[in-house]
N, C-alpha and C positions, 0 to 999 in steps of 0.2 A: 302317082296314083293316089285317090283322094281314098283314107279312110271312109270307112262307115262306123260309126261309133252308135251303141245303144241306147236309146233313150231311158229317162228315170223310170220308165215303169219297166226296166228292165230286174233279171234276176237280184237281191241284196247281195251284196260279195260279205258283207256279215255276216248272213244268215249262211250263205256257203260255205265259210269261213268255219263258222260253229258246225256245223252237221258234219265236216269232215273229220272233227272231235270226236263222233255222236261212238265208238269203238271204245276212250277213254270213256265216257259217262258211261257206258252198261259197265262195265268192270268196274265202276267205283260205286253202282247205284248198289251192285250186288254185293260188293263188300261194304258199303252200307248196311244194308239188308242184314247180315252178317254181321257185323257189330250191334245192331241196334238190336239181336235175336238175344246175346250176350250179354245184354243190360242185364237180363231176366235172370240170371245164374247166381247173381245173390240170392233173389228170394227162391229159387230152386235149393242154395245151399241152407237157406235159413227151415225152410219146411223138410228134406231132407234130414239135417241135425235133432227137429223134433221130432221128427216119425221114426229115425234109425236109429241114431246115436243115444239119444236120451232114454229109450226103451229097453234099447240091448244092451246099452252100454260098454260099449264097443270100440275101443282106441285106434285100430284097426279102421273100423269105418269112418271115424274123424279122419283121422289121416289120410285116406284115400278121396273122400268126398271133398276137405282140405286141397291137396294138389291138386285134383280137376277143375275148385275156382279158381286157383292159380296159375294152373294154366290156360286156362278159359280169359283171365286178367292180361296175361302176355296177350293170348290169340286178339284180344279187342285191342287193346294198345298199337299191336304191330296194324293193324288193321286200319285204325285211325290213322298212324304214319302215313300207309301205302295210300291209301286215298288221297289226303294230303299236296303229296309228293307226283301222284298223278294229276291231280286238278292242276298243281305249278308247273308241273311240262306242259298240261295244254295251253297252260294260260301262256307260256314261252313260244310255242306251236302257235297259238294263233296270231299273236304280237309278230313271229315271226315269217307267217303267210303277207301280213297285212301292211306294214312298215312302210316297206319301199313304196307301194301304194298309196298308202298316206303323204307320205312325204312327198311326192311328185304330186299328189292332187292340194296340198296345200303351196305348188309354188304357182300351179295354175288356178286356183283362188285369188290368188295375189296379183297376177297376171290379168285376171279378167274383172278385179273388184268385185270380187263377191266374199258374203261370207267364210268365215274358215280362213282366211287369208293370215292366220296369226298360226303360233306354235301350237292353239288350245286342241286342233286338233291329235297331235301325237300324244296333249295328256290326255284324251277322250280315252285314246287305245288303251296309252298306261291305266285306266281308270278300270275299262274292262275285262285287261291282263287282270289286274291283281284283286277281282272281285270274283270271279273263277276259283280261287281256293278259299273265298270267304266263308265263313260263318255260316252267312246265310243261303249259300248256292247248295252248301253242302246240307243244312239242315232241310231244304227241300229235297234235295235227293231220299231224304229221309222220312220225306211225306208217305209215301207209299205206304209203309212201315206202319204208320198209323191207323191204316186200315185194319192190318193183320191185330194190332193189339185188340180193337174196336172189336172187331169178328170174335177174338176172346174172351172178351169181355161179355158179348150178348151169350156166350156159351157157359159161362159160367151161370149167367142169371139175364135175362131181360131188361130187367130195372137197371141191373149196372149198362147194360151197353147204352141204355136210349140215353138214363144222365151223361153218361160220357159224349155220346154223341150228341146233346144240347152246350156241354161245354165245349164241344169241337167249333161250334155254329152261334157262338156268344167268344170266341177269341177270331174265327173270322172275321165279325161281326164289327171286332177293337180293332183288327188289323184294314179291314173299309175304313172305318173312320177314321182309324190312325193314315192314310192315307188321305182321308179326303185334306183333313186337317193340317197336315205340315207342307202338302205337295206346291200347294200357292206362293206357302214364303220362301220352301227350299230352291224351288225353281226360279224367281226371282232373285231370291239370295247369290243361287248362281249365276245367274246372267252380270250381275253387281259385281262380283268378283273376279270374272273376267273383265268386264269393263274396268275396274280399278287396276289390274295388272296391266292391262294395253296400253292404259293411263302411266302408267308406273313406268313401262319400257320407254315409251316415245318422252317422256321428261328425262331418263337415262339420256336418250340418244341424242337430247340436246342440252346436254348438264352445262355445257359453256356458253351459252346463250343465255341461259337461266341464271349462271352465277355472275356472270359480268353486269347484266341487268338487275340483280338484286331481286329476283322474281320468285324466289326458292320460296318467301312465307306464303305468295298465295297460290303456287303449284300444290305446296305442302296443304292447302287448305281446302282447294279442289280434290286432291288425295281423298285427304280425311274424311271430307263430306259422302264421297261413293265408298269407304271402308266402312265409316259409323252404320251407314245404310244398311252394307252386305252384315254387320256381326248384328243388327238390330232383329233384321229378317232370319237369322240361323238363328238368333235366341230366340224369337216367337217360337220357330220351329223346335226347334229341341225343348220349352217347354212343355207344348204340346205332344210332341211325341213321348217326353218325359211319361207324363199324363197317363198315355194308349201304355204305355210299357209298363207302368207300375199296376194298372188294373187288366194286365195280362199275366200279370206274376199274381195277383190278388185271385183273378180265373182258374189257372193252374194249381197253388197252395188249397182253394178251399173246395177246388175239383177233388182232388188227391182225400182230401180229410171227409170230404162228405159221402164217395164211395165208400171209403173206411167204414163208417158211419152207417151207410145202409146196406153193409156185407156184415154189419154188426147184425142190425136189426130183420135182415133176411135170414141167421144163423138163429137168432134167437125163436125165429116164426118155424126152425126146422125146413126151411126151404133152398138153402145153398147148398148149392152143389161140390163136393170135394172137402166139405168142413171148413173147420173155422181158419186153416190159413188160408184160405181162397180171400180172405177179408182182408187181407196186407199183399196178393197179388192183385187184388182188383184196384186196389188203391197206387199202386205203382204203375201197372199199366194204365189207369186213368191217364196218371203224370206224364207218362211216355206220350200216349198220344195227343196230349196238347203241347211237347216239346218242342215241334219243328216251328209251328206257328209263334211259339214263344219266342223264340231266337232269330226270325224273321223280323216279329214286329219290335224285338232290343236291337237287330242291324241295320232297322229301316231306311236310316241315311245313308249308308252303302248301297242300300235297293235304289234309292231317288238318286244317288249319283252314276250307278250305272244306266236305270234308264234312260236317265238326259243325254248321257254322254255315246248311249248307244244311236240316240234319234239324232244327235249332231251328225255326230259321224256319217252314222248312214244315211241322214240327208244329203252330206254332202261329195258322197261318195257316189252314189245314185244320179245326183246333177250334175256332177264329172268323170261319167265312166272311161273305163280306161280305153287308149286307140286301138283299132286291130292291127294287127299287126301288114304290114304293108311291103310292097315289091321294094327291094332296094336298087335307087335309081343312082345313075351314073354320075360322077363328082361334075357339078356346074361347072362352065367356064365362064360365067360373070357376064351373061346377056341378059340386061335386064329390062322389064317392059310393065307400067304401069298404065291401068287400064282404068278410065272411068271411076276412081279413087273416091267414095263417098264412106266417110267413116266417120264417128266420135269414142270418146271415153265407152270401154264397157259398161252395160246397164246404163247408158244412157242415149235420149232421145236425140240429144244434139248433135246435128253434125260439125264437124271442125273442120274435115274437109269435106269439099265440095266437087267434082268433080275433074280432080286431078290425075290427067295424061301426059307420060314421056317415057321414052326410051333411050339406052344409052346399052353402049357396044363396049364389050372388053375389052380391057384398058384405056379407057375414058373417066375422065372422076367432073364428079357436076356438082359446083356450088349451089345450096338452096340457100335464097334470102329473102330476108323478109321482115316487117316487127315485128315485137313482142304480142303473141297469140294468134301468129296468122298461120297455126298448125304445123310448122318444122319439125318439134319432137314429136308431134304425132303421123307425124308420116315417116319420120324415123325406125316408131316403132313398129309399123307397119311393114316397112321395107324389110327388117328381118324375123318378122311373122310373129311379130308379140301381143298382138289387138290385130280382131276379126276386121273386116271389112262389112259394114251395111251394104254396099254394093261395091262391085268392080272387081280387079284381083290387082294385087303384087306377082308379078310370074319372073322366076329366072332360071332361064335355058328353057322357057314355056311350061314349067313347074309353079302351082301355086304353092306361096312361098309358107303360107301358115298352115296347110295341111301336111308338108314335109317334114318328116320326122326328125327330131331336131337333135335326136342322135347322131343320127345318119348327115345332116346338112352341116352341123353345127361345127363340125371343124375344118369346114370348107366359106365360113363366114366370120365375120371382124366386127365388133361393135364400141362406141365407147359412148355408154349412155351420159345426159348432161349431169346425171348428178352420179359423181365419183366410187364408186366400194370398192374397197381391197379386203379380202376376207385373211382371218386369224390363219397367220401362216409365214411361210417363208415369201423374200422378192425371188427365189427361184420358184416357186410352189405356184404364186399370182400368177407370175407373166407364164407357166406353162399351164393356166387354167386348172392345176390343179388333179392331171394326168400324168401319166410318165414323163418326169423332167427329163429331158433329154439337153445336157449342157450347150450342146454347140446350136442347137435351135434357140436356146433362152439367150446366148448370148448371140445370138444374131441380131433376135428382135432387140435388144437391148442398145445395140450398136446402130443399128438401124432409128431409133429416136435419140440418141446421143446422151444416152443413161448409164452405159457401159461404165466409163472411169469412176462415174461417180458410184456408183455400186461396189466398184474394186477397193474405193476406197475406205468403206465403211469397216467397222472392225472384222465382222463375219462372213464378208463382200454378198454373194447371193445367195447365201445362208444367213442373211440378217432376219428376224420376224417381225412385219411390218407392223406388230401391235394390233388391237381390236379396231376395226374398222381405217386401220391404217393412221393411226395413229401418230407416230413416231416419226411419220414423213411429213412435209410442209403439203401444201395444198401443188404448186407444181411438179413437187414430186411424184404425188401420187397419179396425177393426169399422164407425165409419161410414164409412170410402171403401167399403169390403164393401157396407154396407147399401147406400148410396147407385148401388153396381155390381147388387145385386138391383132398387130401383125402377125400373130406368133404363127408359126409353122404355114406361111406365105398364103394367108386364105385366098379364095379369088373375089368375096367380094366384101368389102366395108362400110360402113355405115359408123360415120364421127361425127357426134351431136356435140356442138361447140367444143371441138376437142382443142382450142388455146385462147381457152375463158383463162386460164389460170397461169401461163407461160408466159416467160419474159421473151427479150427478143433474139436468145441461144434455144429456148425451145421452138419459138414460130420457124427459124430456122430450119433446126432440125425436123420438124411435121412438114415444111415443105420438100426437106430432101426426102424423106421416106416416102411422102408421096408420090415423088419423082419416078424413084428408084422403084419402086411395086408397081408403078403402073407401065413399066416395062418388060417388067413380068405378067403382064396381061392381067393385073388385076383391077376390077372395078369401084371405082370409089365413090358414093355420095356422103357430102359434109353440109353438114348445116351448119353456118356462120354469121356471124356479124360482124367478122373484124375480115381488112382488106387482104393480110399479108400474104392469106391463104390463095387468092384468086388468079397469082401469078403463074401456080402450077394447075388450075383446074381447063376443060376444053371447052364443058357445056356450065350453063349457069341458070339453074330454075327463081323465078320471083316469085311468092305466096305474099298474098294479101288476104284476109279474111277468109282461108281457106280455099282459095282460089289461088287459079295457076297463071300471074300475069303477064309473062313471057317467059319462053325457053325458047332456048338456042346458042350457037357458037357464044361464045364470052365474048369477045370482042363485040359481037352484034347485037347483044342482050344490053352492052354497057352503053354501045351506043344510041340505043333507043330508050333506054332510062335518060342518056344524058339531054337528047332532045325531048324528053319529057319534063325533064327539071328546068330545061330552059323557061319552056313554055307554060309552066307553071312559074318560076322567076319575074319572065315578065307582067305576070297577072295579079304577083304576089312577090315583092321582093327582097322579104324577108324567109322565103321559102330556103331550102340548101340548095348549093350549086353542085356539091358534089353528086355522080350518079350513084354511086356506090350507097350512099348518106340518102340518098333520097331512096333509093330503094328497100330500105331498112327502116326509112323513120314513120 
């Protein structure tokens, strides 16, 4: 059953994501609300003391009006905690709706060559996990609050609200252009410092190439050129933003002092309302209500990192929305049937194959050959549905093979791609893919490619860890823990892209008995090859040239019309190869 999957202008799972919060944000907006009311209770206690205590003289009323800030001081404290501590569980709530999601759309990024195809995705999330209880998410919650002082402030007197609301609308003002200002180079900056880590990992991943060639001073200088960039563009940035911040703090100080100032001079004209301490609340409430914007435009680079990382993400979440959910169809028995095969590299125009047709019946295994670029590994990965098709289909048991959910298929198929990974782990962990090890399964496959003793006799036997990226194993080591990770748990269908590049003549060996032996178990196999030793055990044998299908059929009848093709080129050319095998490959 073929999924339907949503298109990008479908719902944001971000934006889904967040609104299922939206219960944590009104409890914290109003314990905001609540704190920020509590700021005021100084200057309550400070006019208080002069209109009560100082008149009556009263020890009594100090002490009582005493305890009420103090405990007005716990109530905002606990208050600040709780909010807090509720912004970090959504931010853990949403990191942990989203995750698994992430992570699977970053290995079909990778899959399909598209962006996102790197780790930067999961720091995106990390990014907007821990901006959630920032500074600045929470000083906007506190926007609101600003209002209510504002509304005070015109109550107390006119003149104070409109100056307060001219400095409201002169630190937006800083925060537009502290925006327009840094967003160029932080955004770029960023782009720089991902590119210099990607740069970073893939000279990791070939540190022994690079040292045996002596190439480490000008990786090292290629490095430096994309870091100097990125700290060049973050220092533009943070001057400038330096800049918006210091004459946001200059907005607010002479906000503050100049209400002062004309709660002075409105007391002195007999026109303030409440007396002369209303001239030291109007000046603090000034201060309030330019707070949140203050503490926005001092976070601003946390504002510019969560934006980016939000527009990553949910770009590229929105371009690989997740599959619906589908019929669970019944385990293949390894009939496979390629149909009109036109395909290349994702995102791109080229086709590599051309209109490649065959079938092959359970337990049949069919060599492909061919030279180098005439599409083997891309039809490989075709065969178990890892790149789309431009046209045609992969079908097995009349199942298209890349629409099938590769949970559901995946332990019912064998793969051993050309280029090698064994992931950080145990040789029991590898070859059971990384599922419940089941001992007598792992040692089957293991015996079955002819790994077993030498496993046993390791110090740990199949509790050895193979090191990071397999490390610690030679190169045909790790092709049969590979192969032996493809048999595992008797799949019915395989797919071995040059699986004895790397094997001496005890491993060619043993991949021809396993082959033997599985395909008597009715399991199907296609191997892409270039070496002969394979062909002994295969039925059918495909030739690709130029992405094209140059004969298929029985082995024996394949070889022998290569080999009456080699003649006949021989004769015309007799420096040509004789061999069929050779010629079909060169």
């Amino acid at each position: 059953m073929t999924p339907v999957r949503p298109g990008p202008s479908g719902p944001s799972e971000l934006r889904e994501a967040l609104e299922s919060l939206k219960p944590t944000f009104l409890r914290v907006f109003w314990f905001s609300v609540l704190a920020s009311l509590l700021v005021l209770m100084p200057s309550w206690y400070m006019l208080e003391v002069y209109d009560r205590v100082v008149n009556s003289r009263n020890h009594l009323t100090l002490t009582m009006l005493t305890l009420i800030l103090l405990a007005a001081f716990v109530l905002m404290e606990v208050l600040e905690w709780a909010r807090a501590e509720m912004m970090t569980a959504a931010g853990i709530a949403f990191d942990t709706r989203l995750r698994d999601r992430v992570f699977t759309a970053m290995f079909e990024a990778n899959l399909r060559k598209l962006p996102g195809a790197t780790a930067q995705p999961m720091n995106d999330l990390r990014t907007i996990r821990e901006f959630l209880p920032s500074p600045a998410l929470l000083a906007a919650l506190e926007a609101p609050v600003s209002i209510v002082f504002l509304a005070i402030l015109f109550a107390i007197h006119p003149v104070l609200g409109w100056s307060a609301l001219v400095g409201a609308l002169v630190q937006a003002l800083i925060g537009w252009l502290n925006e327009r200002g840094t967003k160029p180079p932080l955004v770029m900056a960023n782009r720089i410092a991902i590119e210099a880590q990607q740069y970073a990992d893939g000279s990791l991943r070939n540190a022994q190439v690079i040292e045996s060639m002596g190439m480490i001073k000008d990786i090292h200088r290629r490095w430096m050129v994309k870091q100097r960039m990125f700290l060049n563009l973050q220092a533009v940035a943070s001057d400038k933003a330096g800049v918006w911040q210091a004459l946001g703090k200059f907005t607010s100080i002479t906000l503050s002092s100049a209400l002062l100032g004309l709660g002075a001079w409105l007391l002195l004209r007999n026109d303030l309302r409440g007396g002369g301490g209303m001239m030291i609340v109007g000046s603090i409430l000034g201060g309030r209500v330019l707070q949140p914007a203050l503490v926005v435009v001092g976070q601003w680079r946390s504002v510019v990192n969560f934006r980016d990382a939000w527009r990553r993400l949910d770009q590229m979440l929105s371009f690989l929305p997740p599959p619906a959910e589908t019929m669970k169809l019944p385990a293949p028995r390894g009939a496979l049937v390629v149909e009109g095969l036109m395909a290349g590299a994702p995102n791109s125009q080229a086709m590599i194959l051309r209109g490649v047709q065959f079938a092959v019946s359970p337990g049949e295994a069919v060599a492909v050959v061919g030279p180098s670029a005439s599409g083997k590994t891309t039809l490989a990965r075709l065969l178990v549905g890892l790149w789309p098709a431009a046209s045609g289909k992969v079908r097995l048991d009349g199942v298209d093979v890349f629409t099938w959910d590769k949970s559901q298929l995946g332990p019912h198929i064998g793969y051993l791609p050309q280029g090698i990974e064994l992931f950080d782990g145990t040789i029991a962990e590898n070859i059971a893919r990384f599922g419940q090890v089941e001992p007598h399964k792992v040692e089957a496959a293991a015996k079955l490619v002819g790994v077993h003793e030498f496993i046993l006799a390791l110090p740990q036997g199949y509790d050895t860890p193979v090191g990071h990226e397999g490390a610690v194993l030679s190169g045909g080591q790790r092709q049969r823990i590979a192969l032996a990770r493809a048999l595992y748990g008797d799949p019915v269908f395989v797919v071995l892209d040059e699986p004895n590049s790397s094997l001496d003549d005890a491993g060619d060996a043993a991949l021809a008995s396993a082959v033997t032996e599985m395909k008597k178990r009715g399991t199907t196999f296609v191997v892409m090859t270039h070496r002969t030793s394979i062909l002994a055990v295969v039925d059918k044998m495909l030739v690709l040239r130029d992405g094209q299908a140059q004969a298929f059929g029985p082995r024996d009848e394949v070889l022998q019309a290569i080999a009456r093709a080699a003649q006949a080129h021989a004769q015309q050319a007799p420096a040509r190869p004789a061999n069929p095998f050779t010629a079909a490959v060169a």
